[in-house]
C-alpha positions, 0 to 999 in steps of 0.5 A, a space after each residue: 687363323 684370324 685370316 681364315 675366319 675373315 675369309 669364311 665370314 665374307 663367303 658366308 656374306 656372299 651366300 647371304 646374299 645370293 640367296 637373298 637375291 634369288 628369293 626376291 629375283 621376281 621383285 627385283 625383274 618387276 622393278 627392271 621392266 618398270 625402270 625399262 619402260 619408263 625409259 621406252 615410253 618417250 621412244 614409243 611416243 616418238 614412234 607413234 607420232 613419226 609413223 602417224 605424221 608420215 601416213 598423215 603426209 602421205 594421205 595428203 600427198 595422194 589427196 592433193 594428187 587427186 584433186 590436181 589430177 581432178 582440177 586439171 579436169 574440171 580446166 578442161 571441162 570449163 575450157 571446152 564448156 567456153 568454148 560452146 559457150 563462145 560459139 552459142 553466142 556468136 550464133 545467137 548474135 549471127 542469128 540475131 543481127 540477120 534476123 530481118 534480113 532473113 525475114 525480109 527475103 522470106 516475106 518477099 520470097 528473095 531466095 536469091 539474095 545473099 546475106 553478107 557481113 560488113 567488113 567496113 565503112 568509109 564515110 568521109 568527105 571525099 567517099 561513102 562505101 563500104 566492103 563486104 566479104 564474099 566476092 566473085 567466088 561467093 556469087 556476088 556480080 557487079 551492080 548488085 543492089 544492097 538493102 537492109 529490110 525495105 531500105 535501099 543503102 547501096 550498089 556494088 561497083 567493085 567485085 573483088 575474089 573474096 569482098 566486093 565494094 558498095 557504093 552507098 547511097 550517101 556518096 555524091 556519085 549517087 543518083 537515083 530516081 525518086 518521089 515522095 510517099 504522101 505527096 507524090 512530089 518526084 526528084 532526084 535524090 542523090 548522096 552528099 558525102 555526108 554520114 546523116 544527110 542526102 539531097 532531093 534535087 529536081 523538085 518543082 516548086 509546084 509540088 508538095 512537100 511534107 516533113 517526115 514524108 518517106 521518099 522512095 525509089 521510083 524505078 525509072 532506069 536501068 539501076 534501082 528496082 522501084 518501092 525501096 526506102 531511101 530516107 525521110 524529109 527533114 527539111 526543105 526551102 524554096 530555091 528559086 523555081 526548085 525546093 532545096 530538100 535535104 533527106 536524111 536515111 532512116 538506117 545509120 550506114 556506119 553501124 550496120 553490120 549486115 546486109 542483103 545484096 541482090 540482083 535487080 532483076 530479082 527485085 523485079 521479079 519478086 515484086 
């Protein structure tokens, strides 16, 4: 009996609280969700950094495919502008260093002269030349003279397929007929394997002479044309019956880098 009414008292509990459980349902759903979402808020956090990180790194990732992509553009851009900037330099100096070599052939109407560049100067004791490009397939012959403006530097004595060989006026082998602008004293200048310093040899004693005094091509011969600058004075002594004269060039031979050849007949012609 006792076992009974122990047994309808636990059932009676049970109903108790089922029911109180289902009246106060809502409250205890509320208190769930809330308990729940505490627990997912880290999680969601987590989410909307991870998801936020990776459209940030891929944003990057194509930003900095794009400035590569537009980088590698602007090396190439940059490169060609180099390049055009080269070219305007290499004409502008071109155009530059044959500037009076134009301007003298103009003035003198020597539209038969040829431009050429120095390839190299040999100024040493045993010879003075030098070789400039563009040989017989260029047009150049044997015996061309080579100027630079109104200065005679040389002759060619070698023409090669592609350069040809000037003998400069300072080599020994040089001889050419020649006088004085101011005071008309005449002589033979001739080169004395110097780089600086040439000689007027043959010059009376009679005549005059004047430092600084221009001393120029007189024509006689077959080989320089006349009225071309070969130096100026810097000193002389009496030898004997003869002046001891020594001329130095008015143009430094060993930094030219360009010069005019042209035949003598030309220079005849044109004068």
């Amino acid at each position: 009996m006792r076992r009974i009414k122990s047994w309808a008292m636990v059932a009676v509990i049970c109903v108790a609280v089922f029911g109180f459980a289902l009246y106060d349902y809502d409250i205890w759903m509320q208190r769930a969700d809330r308990v729940c979402s505490m627990a997912l808020y880290p999680f969601i956090q987590l989410h909307g950094w991870a998801t936020q990180t990776v459209d940030d790194w891929r944003t990057l990732q194509s930003q900095v495919s794009q400035l590569q992509q537009r980088l590698k553009q602007l090396e190439q851009e940059r490169g060609q502008l180099l390049q055009e900037l080269v070219a305007i330099n290499a004409v502008y100096r071109y155009d530059a260093s044959i500037a009076e070599l134009r301007a003298f052939r103009e003035r003198y109407s020597w539209q038969y002269g040829h431009i050429v560049q120095i390839l190299m100067t040999h100024c040493c004791p045993d010879e003075q030349y030098m070789l400039v490009e563009g040989g017989a397939q260029a047009g150049i012959t044997d015996g061309m003279i080579a100027l630079i403006d109104n200065h005679l530097i040389g002759r060619v004595v070698q023409v090669y397929p592609y350069y040809a060989k000037v003998l400069l006026i300072t080599d020994r082998r040089v001889n050419i007929a020649a006088y004085c602008a101011q005071t008309g004293a005449t002589g033979i200048f001739s080169g004395d394997n110097s780089k600086n310093n040439a000689k007027l040899y043959f010059v009376d004693h009679l005549q005059q002479l004047k430092v600084g005094d221009m001393v120029l091509s007189s024509g006689q011969g077959l080989v320089y044309p006349q009225g071309l600058c070969l130096g100026t004075i810097a000193c002389f002594a009496k030898k004997g019956i003869e002046y001891e004269v020594t001329v130095t060039p008015r143009v430094d031979l060993q930094r030219l880098t360009y010069c005019l050849l042209i035949e003598r007949r030309r220079i005849t012609m044109s004068a």
